[in-house]
Every structure is written in structure tokens, then in C-alpha cells.
N, C-alpha and C positions, 0 to 999 in steps of 0.2 A: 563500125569498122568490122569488115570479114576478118575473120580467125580465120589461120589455117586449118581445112580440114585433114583427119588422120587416116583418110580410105580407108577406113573400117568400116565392115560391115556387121551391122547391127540393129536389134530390134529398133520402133520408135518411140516407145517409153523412154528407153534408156539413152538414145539420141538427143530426145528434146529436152530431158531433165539436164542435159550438159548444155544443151544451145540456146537454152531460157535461163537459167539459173547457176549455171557454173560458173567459172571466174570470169571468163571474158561472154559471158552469156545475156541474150539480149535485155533483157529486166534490169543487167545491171546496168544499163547505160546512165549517162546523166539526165538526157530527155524523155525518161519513163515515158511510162505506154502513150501518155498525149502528143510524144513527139512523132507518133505511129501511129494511133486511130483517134477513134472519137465514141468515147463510149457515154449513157446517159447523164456522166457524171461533170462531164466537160461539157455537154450540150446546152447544158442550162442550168444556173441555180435552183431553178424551182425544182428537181429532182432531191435536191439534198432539201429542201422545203419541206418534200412531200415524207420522204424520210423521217424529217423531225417528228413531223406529225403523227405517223406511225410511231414510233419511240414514245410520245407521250402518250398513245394510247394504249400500249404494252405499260407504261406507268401507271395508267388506272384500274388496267387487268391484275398488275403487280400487288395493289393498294401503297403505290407511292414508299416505296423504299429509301429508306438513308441514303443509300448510295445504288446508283441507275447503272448499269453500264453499255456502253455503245460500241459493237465492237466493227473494226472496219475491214474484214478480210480481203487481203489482194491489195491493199490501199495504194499501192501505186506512190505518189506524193503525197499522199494525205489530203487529198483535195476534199473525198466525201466528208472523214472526222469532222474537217474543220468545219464546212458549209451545217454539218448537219448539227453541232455544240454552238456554232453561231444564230442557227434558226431558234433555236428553242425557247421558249418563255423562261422568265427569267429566276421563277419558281424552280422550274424541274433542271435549268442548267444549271443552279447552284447545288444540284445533288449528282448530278449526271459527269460519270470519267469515262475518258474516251482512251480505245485501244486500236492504234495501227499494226496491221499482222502486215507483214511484208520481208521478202529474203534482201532487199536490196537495204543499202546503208540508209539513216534517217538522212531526213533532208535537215542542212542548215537552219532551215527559216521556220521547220514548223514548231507549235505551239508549243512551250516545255509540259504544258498542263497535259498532252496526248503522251500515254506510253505508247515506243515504237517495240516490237514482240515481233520475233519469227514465228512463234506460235502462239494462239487464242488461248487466253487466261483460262484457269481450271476456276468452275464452279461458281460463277459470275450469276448476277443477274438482271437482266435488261433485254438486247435487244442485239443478234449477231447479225450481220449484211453482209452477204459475199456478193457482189456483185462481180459480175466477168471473173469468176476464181475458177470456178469447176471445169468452164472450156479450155483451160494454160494447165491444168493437172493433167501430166502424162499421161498415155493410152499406148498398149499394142494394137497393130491395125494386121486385121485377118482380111485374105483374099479368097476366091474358091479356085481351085488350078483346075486339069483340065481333065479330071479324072473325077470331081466333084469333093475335094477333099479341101477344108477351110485352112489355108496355111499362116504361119506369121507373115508379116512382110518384114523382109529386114531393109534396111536403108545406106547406105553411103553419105559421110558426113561433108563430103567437100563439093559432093555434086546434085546430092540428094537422088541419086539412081537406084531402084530398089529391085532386089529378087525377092523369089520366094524361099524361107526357110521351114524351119520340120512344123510339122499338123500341130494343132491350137490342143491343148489337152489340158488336163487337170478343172482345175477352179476358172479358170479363164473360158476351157472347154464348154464348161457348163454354166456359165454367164452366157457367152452365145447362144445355146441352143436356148436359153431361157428367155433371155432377153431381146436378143437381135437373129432370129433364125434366116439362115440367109435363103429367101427363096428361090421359085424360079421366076424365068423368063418372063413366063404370061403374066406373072402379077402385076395389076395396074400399082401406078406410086403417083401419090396425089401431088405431090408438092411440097408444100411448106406445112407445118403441125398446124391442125383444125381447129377454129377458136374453143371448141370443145375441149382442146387437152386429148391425154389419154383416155382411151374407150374402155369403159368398167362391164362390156358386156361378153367379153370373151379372154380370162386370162389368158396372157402368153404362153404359157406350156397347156394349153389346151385347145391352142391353136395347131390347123392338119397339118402334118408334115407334109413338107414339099420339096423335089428335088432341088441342090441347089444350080447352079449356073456357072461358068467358067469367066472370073472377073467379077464377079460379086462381091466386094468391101463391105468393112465394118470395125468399127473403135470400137474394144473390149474395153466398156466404161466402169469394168471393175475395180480400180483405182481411184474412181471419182465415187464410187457408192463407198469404197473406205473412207475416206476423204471427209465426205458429207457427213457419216455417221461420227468422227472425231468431233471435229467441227461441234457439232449438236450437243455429244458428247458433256462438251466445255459446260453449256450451260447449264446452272443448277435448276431457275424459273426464269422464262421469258418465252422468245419467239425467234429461232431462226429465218431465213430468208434468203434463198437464194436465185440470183435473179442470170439468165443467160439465157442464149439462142438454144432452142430444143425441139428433140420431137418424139415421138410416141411410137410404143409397140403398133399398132395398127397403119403407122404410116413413115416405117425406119427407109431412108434415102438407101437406093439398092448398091450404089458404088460409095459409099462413104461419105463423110464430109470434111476430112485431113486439107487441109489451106495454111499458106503464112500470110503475112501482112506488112508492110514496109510502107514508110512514109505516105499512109492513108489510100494506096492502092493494094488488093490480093495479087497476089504474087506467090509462083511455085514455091511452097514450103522446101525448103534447104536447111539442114540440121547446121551449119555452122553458122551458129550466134547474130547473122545478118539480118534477121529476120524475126514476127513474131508468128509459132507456130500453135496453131490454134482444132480444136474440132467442136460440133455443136454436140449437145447434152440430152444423154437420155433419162431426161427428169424422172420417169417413173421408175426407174429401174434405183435411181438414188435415195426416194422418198420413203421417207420411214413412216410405219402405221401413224395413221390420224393426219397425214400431210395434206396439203391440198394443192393443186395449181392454177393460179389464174392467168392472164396474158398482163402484162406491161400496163397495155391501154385500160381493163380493166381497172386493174390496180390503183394506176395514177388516177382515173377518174374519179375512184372511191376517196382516195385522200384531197379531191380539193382540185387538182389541176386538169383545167377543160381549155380547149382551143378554140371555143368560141369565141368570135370578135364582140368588141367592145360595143355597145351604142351608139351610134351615128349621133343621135345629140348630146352624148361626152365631147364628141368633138369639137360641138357650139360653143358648147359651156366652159370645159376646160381641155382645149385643143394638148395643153402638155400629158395633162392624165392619159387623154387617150390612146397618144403617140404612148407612153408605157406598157398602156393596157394592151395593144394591136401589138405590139412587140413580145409581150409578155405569152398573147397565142400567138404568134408563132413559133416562140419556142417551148410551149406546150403541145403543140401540133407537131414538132418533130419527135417527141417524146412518145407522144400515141400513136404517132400514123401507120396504118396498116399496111404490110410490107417492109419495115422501116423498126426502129427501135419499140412501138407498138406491139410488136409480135413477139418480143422476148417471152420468155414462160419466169411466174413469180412461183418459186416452191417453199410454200408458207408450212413451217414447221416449229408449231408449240410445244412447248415443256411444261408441265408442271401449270398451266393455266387453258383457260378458253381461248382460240386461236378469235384476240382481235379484231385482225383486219378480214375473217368472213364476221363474226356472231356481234361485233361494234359494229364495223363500218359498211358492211354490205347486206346484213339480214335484214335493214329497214327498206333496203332497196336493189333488191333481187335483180340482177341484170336477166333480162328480159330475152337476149341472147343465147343463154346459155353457157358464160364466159366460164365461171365460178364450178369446178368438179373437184370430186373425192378420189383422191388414190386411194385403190384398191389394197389393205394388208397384204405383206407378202413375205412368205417365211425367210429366215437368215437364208443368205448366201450361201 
């Protein structure tokens, strides 16, 4: 249901923190976000499968604690907690408590065993998943005017029509020039972020200056690098995870990537409540020393799930098996497929232990690609 907008005009942090999470704000709906997209978690159980798996290999990096914990930032309905406390062997589920972090009411039906939490436990240890969290965390969004000066945008909430308001300065000021320098014209932009990740061969601030351009966007993802660091914060030994659309200093999208989302099609973002308002993630700039990023398809492939078809003489033999198995890749194949939920970035961030899911599950078998890179340290904000 549209809320009336209040023709105010106003940054778009403080727009979408009212039209996602306010009272009549989209999140709150009854049909949380599956009744609007389709993220990994709805696509397929084998997502929260592959999950589990990870969790129990943070259990043996742990050396198997009394109490595991699993925590589900964003949880939406609780769909991941539950799939991922129902996959588990039955050793590590009987130690393993699951936490939904989410602003919307609990749901009726889910498990009384999940605590529901606005915010992620202090000093836990296990296993934290943001999945789709970091792109729904507000942003101001800077434009270049026509004088080359990087401005706020401000927004209108009832129509979504924006000006420009006063020059980006302070802490936000210098998140942009650091992170997202807005260049010029000539510069080529590849696309979509390189299965490489971020390039470790040229920090950002020692990248040339260039003039900027009149109409040049960009999300000050300094809110999301707060954010992440809380988040991580929480836990005392384990492994964060944060998993979402991203891209990298070497290849920031030159007008932005501010979008809403409505009943599974993109649709002009509008700050009152009708809508989900979304931007993709600049993982490097969030990653705290020793992080790493790898791609989705990586990821999943290292934990177990491949989209290759079944054996044609499964078919022979046991024509039911293989109607699951063929079923099974294809929705492992939408999970990996490049261009497609495949290309998310995984920002793997250990605590207090060996980062798992490279030095377990991927040092035996070095992807051959190049998927697997090191974020570069980078001083406080």
C-alpha cells in the first residue's frame, strides 16, 4: 500500500530509512521481501544447505563449542535460520542457536528455538550471514553539477523527483574522494565487477586525479562500512559473511546504481513505502583487514553445490533419482550462473580464527580462474 508522501525534500539516507523501515515502510509488509524479489535464499534450499556446511566448518575452525551460534542478518521471515538449523547434522544442531536480526515483527510460525533480535547478539560465537543486508542500509547519493562540484541529491518522497542540495563535505566528503572518485568522461567502465574482485594493484587514493563530469553518481557507502564493522563487531570467534551485488574501486558504475523493486520487476525507486529501495555494494571499501572476496559461484561451488547434470544412466536405473538430481542442477545453476545470482560478491570476514571457507575449503583446490582475492588493509575511515 502507497503511504502518502510528505513533499519533502530530503537527502536519500534519511528518505529510504522512513520508506523501508518506518511504520508504514516497505519491510514492514506482511509479504516480506519474497513477496518482491527472489533472492538466493528463496531460490533454492540448497543455498541454506550450503550454509549449513559452512557453519559446520567455522565449528571445526572453532574446535566444536558448547554452544555454536548462527546468526541471520536481514532475516526477512526467517527462511535462511530455519533451512540452515534444519540442514545440519545432528551432532552440531544439538549445540547450534539460531538468531534472526530483523526490524519487522517476528513471524507467527517460526521456530520458538530462533531468537527474533533487532540487533546481532554481543560476543557470540559461530557464524554471522548477512545476506542482501548491506544493499537495504541507507546511502546518500552524490551527483557532479555543472561546475564539477560533487552535490547531495536530495529526493521528494511522494514522487521520488530529485535536486541537488549543498557539496558532500566532511566524513562522507572523504569516503568519496577515497573510495568512489568520481571521474571523467573518457574513462572506460567495464561493466559488471571482474570475477577478480577488487584490484590490489593500485590503492584507491593513489589512483590519478581526474576531472569529474556533470551527472556523475555515486552512493556514499559510508553507512554500510559502519554497519559491517558493528555487525563483525558482535562476534567474539567465528566468521562473518556478507554476501550481495558489488563492485570495486577499479570498476565503480559512473552514474550510480540507486533502483527500487516492486512485485519482482525494477522500478523507479520512490521513497514512499511502495517500493523496495535498493543500491549495489562497495565490498572493498567495507572489508576490514584480513577479509577476503570471492564470487557466489565460487563460493557455492567450494561448499558442494555444482550444476552439473545427473548421469544419463541414473536415468536407467533410477528414473525418480534422476528427475531430483536434474532438478536439483538446475537450481544450483541459478544459484551460480554468471550474470545472474553467480556474480554476487562473498565478503568473508574471520574473527579470532583461520578464515575456513579459503584455508578448509578452497586451499586444496585453488580455483584456477582467479575467483579467490585478498582485500588490501586499509586505514580507519
Amino acid at each position: 500500500m502507497r503511504r502518502v508522501g510528505t513533499s519533502k525534500w530530503r537527502g536519500w539516507r534519511e528518505a529510504t530509512e522512513e520508506a523501508l523501515y518506518g511504520p508504514s515502510g516497505f519491510y514492514r509488509g506482511p509479504e516480506g521481501p519474497a513477496g518482491h524479489f527472489r533472492t538466493s535464499v528463496h531460490a533454492s534450499p540448497l543455498f541454506a544447505a550450503a550454509v549449513a556446511r559452512l557453519l559446520c566448518r567455522v565449528d571445526e575452525a572453532l574446535g566444536r563449542p558448547a554452544e555454536l551460534a548462527f546468526v541471520d542478518m536481514a532475516a526477512g521471515r526467517g527462511e535462511l535460520v530455519t533451512g540452515v538449523l534444519a540442514a545440519l547434522p545432528a551432532e552440531v544442531a544439538s549445540r547450534a542457536r539460531g538468531y534472526a536480526v530483523e526490524r519487522a515483527d517476528r513471524p507467527a510460525a517460526l521456530d520458538h528455538r530462533i531468537e527474533w533480535l533487532t540487533q546481532p547478539p554481543m560476543g557470540i560465537t559461530g557464524l554471522l550471514f548477512a545476506n542482501e543486508w548491506l544493499d537495504n542500509v541507507p546511502v546518500e547519493v552524490a551527483e557532479v553539477d555543472a561546475t564539477g562540484v560533487p552535490r547531495l541529491v536530495l529526493v521528494r518522497d511522494d514522487d521520488g523527483a530529485e535536486c541537488l542540495g549543498e557539496p558532500v563535505a566532511g566524513a562522507e566528503e572523504r569516503w568519496l574522494r577515497r573510495w568512489w572518485p568520481l571521474g571523467s568522461e573518457e574513462v572506460p567502465f567495464s561493466g559488471a565487477p571482474s570475477e577478480e574482485g577488487p584490484s590490489d594493484d593500485v590503492p584507491s587514493e593513489e589512483m590519478p586525479e581526474e576531472m569529474p563530469f556533470d551527472g556523475a553518481r555515486a552512493e556514499i557507502g559510508l553507512p554500510r562500512d559502519t554497519a559491517w564493522a558493528g555487525a563483525v563487531a558482535s562476534l567474539d570467534r567465528g566468521l562473518a559473511v556478507a554476501v550481495d551485488y558489488a563492485h570495486f574501486a577499479a570498476a565503480r558504475p559512473p552514474f550510480g546504481t540507486l533502483t527500487g523493486f516492486r512485485e519482482g520487476r525494477e522500478t523507479t525507486p520512490v521513497p514512499d513505502g511502495s517500493c523496495d529501495i535498493t543500491a549495489h555494494v562497495a565490498l572493498d571499501a567495507c572489508a576490514l583487514p584480513g577479509g577476503r572476496v570471492v564470487t557466489q559461484r565460487a563460493a557455492l561451488r567450494a561448499l558442494g553445490v555444482s550444476g552439473a547434470r545427473p548421469a544419463l544412466s541414473l536415468a536407467a536405473t533410477d528414473p525418480t533419482a534422476y528427475v531430483r538430481a536434474l532438478a536439483g542442477a538446475g537450481e544450483a545453476a541459478e544459484l551460480t550462473a554468471a550474470g545472474g545470482l553467480g556474480d554476487f560478491g562473498w565478503l568473508l570476514q574471520p574473527v579470532g580464527i583461520p578464515n575456513p571457507m579459503v584455508d578448509g575449503l578452497l586451499a586444496d583446490d585453488p580455483p584456477a580462474d582467479g575467483l579467490l582475492v585478498d582485500v588490501p588493509d586499509h586505514e580507519e575511515q
